[in-house]
Biopython code that builds the backbone (N, CA, C, O; Angstrom):
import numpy as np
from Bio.PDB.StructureBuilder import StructureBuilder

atoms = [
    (1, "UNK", "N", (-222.929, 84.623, -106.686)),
    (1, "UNK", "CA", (-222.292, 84.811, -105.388)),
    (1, "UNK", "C", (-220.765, 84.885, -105.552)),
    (1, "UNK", "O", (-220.051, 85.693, -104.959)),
    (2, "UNK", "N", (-220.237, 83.712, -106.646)),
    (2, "UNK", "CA", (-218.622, 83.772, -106.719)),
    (2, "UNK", "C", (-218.482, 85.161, -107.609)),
    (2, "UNK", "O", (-217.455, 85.820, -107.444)),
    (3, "UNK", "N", (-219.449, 85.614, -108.517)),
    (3, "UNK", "CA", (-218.886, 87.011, -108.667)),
    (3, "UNK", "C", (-218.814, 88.141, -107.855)),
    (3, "UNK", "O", (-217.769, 88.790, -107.903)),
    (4, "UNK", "N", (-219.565, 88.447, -107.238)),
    (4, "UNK", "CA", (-219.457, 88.950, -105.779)),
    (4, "UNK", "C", (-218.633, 89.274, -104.873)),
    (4, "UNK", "O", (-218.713, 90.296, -104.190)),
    (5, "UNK", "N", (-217.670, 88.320, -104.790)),
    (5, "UNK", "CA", (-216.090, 87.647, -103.876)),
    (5, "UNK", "C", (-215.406, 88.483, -104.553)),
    (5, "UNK", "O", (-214.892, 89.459, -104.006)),
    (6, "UNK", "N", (-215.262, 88.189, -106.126)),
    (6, "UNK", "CA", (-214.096, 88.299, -106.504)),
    (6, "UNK", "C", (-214.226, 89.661, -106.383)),
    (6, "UNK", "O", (-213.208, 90.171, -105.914)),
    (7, "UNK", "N", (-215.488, 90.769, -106.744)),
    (7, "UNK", "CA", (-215.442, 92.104, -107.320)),
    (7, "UNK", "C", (-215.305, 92.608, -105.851)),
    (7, "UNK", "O", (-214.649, 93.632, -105.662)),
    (8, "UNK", "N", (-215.790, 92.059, -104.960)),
    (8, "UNK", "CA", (-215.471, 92.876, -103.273)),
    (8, "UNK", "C", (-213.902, 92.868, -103.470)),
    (8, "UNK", "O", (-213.287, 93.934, -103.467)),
    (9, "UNK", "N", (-213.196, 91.536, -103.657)),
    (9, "UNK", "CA", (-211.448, 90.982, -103.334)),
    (9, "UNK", "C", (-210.887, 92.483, -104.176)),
    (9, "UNK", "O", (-210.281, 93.404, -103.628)),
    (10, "UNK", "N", (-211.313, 92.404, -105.742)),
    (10, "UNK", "CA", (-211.186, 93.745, -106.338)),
    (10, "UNK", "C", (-210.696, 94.986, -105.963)),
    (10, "UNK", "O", (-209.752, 95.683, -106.335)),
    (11, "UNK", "N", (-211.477, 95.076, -105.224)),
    (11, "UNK", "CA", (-212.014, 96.516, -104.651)),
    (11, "UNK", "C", (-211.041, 97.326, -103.644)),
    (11, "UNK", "O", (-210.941, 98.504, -103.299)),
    (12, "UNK", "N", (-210.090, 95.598, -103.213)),
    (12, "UNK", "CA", (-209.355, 95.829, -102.200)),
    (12, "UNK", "C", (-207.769, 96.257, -102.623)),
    (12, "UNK", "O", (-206.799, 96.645, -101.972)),
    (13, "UNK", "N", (-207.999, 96.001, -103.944)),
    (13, "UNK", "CA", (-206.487, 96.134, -104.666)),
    (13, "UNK", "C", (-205.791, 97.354, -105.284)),
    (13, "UNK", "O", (-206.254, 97.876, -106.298)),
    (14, "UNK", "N", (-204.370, 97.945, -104.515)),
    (14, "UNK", "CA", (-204.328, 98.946, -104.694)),
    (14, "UNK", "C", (-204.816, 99.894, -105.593)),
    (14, "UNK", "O", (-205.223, 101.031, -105.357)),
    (15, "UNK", "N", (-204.703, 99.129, -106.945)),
    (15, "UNK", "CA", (-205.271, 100.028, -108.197)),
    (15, "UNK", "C", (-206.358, 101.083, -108.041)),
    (15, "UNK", "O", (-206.427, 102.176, -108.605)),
    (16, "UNK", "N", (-207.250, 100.499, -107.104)),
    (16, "UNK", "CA", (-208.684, 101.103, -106.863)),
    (16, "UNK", "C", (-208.616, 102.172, -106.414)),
    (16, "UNK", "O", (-209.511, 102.986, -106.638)),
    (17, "UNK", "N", (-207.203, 102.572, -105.417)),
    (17, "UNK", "CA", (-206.920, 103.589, -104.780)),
    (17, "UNK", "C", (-206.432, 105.254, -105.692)),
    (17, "UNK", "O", (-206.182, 106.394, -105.301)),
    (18, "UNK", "N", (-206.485, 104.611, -106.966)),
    (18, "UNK", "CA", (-206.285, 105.755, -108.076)),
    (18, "UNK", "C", (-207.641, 106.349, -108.483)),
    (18, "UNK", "O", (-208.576, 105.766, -109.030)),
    (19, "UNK", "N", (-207.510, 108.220, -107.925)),
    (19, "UNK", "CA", (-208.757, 108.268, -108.703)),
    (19, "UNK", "C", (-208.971, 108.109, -110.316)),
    (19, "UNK", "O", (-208.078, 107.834, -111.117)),
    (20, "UNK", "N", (-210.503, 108.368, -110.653)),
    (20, "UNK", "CA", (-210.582, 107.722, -111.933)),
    (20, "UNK", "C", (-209.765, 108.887, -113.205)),
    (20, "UNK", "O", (-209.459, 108.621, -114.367)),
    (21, "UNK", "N", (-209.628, 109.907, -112.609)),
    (21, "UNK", "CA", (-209.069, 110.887, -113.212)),
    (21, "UNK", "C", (-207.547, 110.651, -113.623)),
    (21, "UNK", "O", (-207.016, 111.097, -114.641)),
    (22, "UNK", "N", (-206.943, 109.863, -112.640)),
    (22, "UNK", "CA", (-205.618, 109.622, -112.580)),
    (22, "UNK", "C", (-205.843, 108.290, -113.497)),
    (22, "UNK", "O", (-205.357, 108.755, -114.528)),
    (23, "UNK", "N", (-206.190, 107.107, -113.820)),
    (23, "UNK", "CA", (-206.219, 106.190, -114.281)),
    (23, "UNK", "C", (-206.455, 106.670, -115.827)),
    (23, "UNK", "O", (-205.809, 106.345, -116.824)),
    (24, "UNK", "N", (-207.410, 107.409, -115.734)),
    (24, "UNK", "CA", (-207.870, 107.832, -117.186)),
    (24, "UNK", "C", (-206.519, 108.555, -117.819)),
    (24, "UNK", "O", (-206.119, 108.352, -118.966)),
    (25, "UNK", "N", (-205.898, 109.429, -116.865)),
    (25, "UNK", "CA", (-204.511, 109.829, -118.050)),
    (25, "UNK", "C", (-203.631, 108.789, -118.205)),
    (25, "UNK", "O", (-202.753, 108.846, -119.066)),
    (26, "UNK", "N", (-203.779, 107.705, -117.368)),
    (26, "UNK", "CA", (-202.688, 106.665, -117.887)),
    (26, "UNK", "C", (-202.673, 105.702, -118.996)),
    (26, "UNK", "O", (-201.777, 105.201, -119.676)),
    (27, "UNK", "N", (-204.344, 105.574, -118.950)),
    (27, "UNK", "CA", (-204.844, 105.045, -120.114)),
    (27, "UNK", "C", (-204.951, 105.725, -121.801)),
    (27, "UNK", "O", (-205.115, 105.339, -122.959)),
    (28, "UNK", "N", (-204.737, 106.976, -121.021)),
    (28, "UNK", "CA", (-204.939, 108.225, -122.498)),
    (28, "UNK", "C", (-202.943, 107.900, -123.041)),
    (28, "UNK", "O", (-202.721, 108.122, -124.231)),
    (29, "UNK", "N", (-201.703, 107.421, -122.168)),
    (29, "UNK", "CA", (-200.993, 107.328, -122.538)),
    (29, "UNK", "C", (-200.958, 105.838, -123.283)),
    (29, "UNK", "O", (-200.066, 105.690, -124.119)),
    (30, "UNK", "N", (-201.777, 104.829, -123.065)),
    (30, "UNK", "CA", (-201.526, 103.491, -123.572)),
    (30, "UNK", "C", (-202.324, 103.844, -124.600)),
    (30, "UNK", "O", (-202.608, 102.862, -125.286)),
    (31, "UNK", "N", (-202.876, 105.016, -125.044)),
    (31, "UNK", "CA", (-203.880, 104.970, -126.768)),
    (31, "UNK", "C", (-202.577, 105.248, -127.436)),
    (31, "UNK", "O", (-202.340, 104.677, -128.501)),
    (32, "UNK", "N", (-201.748, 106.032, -126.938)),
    (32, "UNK", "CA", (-200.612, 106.207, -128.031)),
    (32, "UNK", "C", (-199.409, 104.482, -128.650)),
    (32, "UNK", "O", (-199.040, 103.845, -129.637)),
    (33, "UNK", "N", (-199.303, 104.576, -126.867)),
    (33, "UNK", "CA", (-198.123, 103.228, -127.012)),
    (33, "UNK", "C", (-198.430, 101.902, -127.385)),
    (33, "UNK", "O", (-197.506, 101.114, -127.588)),
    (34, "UNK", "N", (-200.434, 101.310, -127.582)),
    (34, "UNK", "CA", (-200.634, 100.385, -127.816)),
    (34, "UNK", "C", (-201.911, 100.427, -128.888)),
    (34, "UNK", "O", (-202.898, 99.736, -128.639)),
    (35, "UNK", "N", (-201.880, 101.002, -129.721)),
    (35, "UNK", "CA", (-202.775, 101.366, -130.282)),
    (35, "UNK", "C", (-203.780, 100.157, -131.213)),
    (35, "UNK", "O", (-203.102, 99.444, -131.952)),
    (36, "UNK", "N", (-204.974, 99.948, -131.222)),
    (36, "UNK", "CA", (-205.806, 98.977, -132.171)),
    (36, "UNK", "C", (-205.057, 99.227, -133.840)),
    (36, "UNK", "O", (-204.558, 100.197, -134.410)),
    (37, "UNK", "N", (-205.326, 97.662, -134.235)),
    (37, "UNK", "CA", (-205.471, 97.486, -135.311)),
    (37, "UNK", "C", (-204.209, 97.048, -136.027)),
    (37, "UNK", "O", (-204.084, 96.916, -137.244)),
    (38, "UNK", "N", (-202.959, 96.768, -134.754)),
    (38, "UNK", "CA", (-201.615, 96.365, -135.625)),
    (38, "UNK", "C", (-202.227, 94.551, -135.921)),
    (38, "UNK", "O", (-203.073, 93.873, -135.337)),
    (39, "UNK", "N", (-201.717, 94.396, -136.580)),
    (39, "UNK", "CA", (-202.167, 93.096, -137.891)),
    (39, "UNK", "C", (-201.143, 92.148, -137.533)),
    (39, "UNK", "O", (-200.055, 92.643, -137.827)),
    (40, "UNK", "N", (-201.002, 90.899, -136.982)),
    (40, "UNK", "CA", (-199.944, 89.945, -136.556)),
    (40, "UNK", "C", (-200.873, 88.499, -137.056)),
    (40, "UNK", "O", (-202.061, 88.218, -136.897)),
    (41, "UNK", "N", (-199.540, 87.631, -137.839)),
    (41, "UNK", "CA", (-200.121, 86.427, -138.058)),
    (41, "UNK", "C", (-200.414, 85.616, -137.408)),
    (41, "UNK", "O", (-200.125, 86.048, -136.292)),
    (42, "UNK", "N", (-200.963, 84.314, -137.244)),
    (42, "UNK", "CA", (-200.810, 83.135, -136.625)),
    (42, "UNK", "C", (-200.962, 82.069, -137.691)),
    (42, "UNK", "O", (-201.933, 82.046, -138.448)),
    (43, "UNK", "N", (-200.110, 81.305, -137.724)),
    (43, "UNK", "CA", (-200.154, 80.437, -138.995)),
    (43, "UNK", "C", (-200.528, 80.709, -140.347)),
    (43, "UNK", "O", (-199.749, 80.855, -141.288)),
    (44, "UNK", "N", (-202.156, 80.786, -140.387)),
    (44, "UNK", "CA", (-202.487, 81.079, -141.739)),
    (44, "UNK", "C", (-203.644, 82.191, -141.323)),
    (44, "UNK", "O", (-204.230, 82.795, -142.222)),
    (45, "UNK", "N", (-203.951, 82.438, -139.933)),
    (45, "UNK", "CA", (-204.740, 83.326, -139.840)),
    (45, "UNK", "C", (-204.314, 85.018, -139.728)),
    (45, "UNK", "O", (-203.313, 85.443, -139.151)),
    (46, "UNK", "N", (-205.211, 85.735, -140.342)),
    (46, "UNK", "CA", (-204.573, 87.324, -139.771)),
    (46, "UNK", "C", (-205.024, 87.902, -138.739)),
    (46, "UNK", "O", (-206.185, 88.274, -138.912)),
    (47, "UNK", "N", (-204.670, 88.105, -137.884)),
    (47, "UNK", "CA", (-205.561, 88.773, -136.312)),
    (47, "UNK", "C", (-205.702, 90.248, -136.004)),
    (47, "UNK", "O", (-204.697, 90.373, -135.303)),
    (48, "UNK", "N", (-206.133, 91.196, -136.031)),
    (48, "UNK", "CA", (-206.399, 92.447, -135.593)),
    (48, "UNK", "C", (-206.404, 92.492, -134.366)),
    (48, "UNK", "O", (-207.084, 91.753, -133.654)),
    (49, "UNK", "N", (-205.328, 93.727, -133.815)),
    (49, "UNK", "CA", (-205.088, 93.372, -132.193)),
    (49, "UNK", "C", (-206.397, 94.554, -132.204)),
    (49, "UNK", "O", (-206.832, 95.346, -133.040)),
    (50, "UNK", "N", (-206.844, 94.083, -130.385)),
    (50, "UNK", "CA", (-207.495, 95.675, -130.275)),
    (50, "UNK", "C", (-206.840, 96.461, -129.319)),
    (50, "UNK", "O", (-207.570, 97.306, -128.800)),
    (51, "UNK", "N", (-205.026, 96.419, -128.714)),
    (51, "UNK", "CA", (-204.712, 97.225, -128.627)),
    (51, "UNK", "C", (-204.860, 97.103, -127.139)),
    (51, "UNK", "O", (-204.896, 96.079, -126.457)),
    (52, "UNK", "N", (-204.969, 98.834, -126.643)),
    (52, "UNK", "CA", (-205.358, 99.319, -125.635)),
    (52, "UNK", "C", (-206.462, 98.912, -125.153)),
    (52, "UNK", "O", (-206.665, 98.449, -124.031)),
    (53, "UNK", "N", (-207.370, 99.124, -126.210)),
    (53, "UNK", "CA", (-208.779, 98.378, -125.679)),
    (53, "UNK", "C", (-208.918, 97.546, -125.351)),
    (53, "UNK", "O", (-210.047, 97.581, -124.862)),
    (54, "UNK", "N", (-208.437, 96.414, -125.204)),
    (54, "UNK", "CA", (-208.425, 95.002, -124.634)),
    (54, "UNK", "C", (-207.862, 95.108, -123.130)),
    (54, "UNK", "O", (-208.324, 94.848, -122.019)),
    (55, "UNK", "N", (-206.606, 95.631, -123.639)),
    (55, "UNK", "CA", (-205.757, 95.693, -122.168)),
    (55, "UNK", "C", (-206.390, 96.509, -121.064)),
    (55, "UNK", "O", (-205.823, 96.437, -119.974)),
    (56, "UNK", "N", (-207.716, 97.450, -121.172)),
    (56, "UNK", "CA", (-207.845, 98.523, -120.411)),
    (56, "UNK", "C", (-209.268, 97.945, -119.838)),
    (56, "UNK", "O", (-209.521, 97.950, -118.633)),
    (57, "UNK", "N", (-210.578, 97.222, -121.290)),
    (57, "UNK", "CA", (-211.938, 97.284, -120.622)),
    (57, "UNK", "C", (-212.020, 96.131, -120.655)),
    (57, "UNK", "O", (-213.227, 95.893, -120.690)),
    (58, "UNK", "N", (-211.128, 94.645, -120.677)),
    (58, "UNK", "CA", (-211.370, 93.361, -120.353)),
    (58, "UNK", "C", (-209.954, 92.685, -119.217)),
    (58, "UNK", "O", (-209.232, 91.693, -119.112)),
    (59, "UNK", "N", (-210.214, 93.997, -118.559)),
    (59, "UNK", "CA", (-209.398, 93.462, -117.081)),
    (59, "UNK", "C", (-210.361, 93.647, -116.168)),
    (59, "UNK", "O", (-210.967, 92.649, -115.778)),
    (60, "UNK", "N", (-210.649, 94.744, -115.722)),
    (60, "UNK", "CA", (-210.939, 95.041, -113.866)),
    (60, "UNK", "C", (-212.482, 96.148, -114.484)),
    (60, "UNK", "O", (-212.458, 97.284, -114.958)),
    (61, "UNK", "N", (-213.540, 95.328, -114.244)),
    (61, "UNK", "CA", (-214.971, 95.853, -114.198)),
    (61, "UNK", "C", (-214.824, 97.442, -114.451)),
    (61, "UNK", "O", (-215.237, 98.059, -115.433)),
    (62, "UNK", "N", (-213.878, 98.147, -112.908)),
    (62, "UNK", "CA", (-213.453, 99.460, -112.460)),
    (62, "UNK", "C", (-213.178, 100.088, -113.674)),
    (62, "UNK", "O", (-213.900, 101.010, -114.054)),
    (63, "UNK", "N", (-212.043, 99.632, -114.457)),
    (63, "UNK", "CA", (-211.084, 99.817, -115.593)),
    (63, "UNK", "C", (-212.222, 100.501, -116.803)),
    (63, "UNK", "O", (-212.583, 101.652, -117.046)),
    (64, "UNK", "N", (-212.577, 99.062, -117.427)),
    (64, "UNK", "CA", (-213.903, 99.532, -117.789)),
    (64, "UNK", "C", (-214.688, 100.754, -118.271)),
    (64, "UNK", "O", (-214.844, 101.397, -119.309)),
    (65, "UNK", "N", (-215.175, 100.755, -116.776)),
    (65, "UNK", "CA", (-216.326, 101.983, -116.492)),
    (65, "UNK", "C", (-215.389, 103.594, -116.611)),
    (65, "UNK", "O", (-215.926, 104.695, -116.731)),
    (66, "UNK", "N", (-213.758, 103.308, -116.532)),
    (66, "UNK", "CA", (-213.607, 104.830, -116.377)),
    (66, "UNK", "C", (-212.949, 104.932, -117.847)),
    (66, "UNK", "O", (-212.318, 105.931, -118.194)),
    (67, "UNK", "N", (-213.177, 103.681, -118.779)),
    (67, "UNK", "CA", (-212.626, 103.845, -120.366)),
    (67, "UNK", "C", (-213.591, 104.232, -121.031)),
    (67, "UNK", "O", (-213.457, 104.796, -122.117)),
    (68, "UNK", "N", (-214.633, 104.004, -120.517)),
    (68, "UNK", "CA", (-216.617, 103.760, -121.318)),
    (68, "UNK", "C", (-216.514, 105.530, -120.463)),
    (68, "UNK", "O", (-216.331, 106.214, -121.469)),
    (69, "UNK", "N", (-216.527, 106.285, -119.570)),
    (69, "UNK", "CA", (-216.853, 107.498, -118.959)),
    (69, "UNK", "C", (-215.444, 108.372, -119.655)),
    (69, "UNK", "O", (-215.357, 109.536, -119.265)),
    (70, "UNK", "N", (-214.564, 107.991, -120.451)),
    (70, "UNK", "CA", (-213.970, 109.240, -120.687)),
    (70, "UNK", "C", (-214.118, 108.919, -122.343)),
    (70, "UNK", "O", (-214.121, 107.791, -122.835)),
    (71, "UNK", "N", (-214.240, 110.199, -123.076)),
    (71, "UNK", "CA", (-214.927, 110.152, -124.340)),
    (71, "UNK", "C", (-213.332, 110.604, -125.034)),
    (71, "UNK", "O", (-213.153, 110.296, -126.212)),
    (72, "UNK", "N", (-212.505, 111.137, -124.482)),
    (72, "UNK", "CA", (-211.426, 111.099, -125.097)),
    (72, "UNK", "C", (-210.091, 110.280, -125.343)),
    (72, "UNK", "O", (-209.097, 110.569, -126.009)),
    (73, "UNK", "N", (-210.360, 109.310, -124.684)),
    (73, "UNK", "CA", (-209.893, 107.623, -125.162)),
    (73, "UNK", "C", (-210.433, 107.332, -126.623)),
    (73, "UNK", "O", (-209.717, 106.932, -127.541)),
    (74, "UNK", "N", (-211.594, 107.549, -126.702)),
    (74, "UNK", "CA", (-211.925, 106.949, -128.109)),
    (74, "UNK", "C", (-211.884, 107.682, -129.198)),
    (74, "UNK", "O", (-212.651, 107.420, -130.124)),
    (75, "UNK", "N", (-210.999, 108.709, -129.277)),
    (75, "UNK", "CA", (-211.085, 110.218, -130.013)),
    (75, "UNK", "C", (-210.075, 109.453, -131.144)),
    (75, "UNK", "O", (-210.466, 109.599, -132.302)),
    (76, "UNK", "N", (-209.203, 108.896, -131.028)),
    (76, "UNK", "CA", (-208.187, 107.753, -132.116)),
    (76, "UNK", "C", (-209.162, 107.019, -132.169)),
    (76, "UNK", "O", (-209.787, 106.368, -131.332)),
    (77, "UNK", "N", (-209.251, 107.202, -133.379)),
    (77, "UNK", "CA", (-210.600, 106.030, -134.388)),
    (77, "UNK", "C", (-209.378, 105.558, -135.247)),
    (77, "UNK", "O", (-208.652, 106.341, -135.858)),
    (78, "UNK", "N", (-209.211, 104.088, -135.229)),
    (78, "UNK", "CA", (-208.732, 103.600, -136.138)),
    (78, "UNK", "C", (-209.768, 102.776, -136.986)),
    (78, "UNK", "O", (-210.855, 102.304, -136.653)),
    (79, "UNK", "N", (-209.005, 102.743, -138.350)),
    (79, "UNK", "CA", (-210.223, 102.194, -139.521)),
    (79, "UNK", "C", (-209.754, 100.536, -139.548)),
    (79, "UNK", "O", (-210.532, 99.699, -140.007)),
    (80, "UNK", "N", (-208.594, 100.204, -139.086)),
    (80, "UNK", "CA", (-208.423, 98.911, -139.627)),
    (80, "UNK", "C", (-209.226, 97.905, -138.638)),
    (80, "UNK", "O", (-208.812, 96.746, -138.675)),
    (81, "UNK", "N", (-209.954, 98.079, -138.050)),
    (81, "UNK", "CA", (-210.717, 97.615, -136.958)),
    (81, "UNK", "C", (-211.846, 97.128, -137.609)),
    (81, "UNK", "O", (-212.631, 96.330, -137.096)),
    (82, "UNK", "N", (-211.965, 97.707, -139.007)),
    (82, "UNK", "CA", (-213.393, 98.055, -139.265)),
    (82, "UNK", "C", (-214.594, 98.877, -139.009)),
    (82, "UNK", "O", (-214.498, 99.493, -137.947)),
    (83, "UNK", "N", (-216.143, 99.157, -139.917)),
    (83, "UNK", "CA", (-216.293, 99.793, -139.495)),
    (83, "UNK", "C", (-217.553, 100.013, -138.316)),
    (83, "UNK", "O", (-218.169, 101.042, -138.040)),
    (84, "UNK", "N", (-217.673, 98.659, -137.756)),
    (84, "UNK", "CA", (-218.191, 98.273, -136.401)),
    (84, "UNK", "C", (-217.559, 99.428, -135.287)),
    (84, "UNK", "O", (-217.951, 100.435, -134.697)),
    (85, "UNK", "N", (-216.438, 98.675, -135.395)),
    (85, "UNK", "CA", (-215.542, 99.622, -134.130)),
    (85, "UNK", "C", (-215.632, 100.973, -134.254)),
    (85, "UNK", "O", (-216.162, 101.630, -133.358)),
    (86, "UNK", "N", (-215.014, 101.694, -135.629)),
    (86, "UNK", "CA", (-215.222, 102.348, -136.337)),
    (86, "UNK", "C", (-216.121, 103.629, -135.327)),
    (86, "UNK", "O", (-215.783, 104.522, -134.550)),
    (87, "UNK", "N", (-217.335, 103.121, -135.843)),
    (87, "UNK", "CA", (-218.601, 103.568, -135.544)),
    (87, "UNK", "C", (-218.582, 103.840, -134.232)),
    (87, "UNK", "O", (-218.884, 104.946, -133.783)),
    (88, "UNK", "N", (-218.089, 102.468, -133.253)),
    (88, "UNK", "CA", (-218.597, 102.592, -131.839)),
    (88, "UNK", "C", (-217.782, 103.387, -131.059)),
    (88, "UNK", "O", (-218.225, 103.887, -130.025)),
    (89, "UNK", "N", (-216.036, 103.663, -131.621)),
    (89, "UNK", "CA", (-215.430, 104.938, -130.932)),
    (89, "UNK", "C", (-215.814, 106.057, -131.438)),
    (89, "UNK", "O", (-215.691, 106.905, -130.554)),
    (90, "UNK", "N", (-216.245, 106.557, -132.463)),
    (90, "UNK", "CA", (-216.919, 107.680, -132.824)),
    (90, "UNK", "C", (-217.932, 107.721, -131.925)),
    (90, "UNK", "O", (-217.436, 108.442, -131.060)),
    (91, "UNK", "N", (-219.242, 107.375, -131.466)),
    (91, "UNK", "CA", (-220.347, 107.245, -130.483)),
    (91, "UNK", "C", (-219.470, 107.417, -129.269)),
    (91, "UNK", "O", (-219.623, 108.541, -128.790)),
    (92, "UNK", "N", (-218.603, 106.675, -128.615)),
    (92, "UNK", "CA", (-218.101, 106.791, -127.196)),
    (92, "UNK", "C", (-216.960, 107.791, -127.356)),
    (92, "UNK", "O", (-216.343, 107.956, -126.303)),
    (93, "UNK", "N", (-216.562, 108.427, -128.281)),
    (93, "UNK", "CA", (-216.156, 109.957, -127.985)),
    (93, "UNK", "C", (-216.752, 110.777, -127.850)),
    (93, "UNK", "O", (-216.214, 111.680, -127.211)),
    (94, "UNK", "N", (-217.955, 110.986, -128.249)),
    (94, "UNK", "CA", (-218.904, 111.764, -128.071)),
    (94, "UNK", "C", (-218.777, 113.246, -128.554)),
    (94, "UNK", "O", (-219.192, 113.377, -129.705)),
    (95, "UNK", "N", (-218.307, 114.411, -127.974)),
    (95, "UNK", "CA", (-217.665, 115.608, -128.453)),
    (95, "UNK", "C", (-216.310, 115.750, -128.776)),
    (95, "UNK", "O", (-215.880, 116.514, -129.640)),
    (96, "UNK", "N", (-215.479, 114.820, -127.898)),
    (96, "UNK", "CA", (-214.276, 114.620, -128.089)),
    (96, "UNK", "C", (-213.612, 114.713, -129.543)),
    (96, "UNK", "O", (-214.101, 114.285, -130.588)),
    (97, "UNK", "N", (-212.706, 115.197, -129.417)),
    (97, "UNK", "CA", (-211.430, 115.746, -131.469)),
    (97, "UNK", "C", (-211.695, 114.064, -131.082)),
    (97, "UNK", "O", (-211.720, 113.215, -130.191)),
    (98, "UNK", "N", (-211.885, 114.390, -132.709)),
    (98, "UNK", "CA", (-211.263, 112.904, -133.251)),
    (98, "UNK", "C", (-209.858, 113.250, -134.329)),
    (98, "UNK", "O", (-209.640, 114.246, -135.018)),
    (99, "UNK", "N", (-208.942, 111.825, -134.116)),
    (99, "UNK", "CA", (-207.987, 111.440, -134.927)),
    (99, "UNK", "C", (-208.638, 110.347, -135.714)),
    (99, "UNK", "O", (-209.255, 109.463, -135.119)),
    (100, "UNK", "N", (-208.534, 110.355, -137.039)),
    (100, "UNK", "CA", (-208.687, 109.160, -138.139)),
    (100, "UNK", "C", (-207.379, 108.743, -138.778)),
    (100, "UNK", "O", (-207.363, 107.849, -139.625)),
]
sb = StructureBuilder()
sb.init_structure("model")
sb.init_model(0)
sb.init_chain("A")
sb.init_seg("    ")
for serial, (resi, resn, name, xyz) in enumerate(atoms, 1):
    if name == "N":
        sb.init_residue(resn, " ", resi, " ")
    sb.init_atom(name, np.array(xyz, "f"), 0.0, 1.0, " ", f" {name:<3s}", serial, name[0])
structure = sb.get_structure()
């Protein structure tokens, strides 16, 4: 039920008012400016950022669904991700050019 609230409250927030077409080129500009796989320490650990991807499909449900529906977001395959990820932007580009 409390998920419910929040995704109606969501719904109400300007963002939503962008079609998904328009969101998707803004996001096609954060593959360039934030890209997976820059490498930053923390003490003794090494961390792999994921970039854009974090910032785009673990915010807003909405966000998400129009990163997972455009196949040319995932056309930049980076390798330092491994090759999990690897794999899974190759699959969610689908026909889309790829960059390696």
């Amino acid at each position: 039920a409390l998920l419910a609230v929040y995704t109606r409250r969501n719904a109400l927030l300007p963002v939503h008012i962008l079609p998904p077409e328009i969101l998707a080129r803004i996001f096609q500009f954060l593959t360039i400016m934030d890209q997976p796989g820059d490498i930053t320490r923390v003490k003794t650990k090494r961390l792999v950022s994921l970039g854009w991807i974090a910032s785009v499909t673990h915010v807003y449900r909405h966000w998400r669904q129009v990163a997972l529906d455009t196949p040319r977001l995932w056309g930049r395959v980076s390798l330092r991700l491994g090759s999990r990820w690897s794999d899974e932007m190759i699959a969610r580009s689908k026909s889309a050019p790829l960059t390696i």
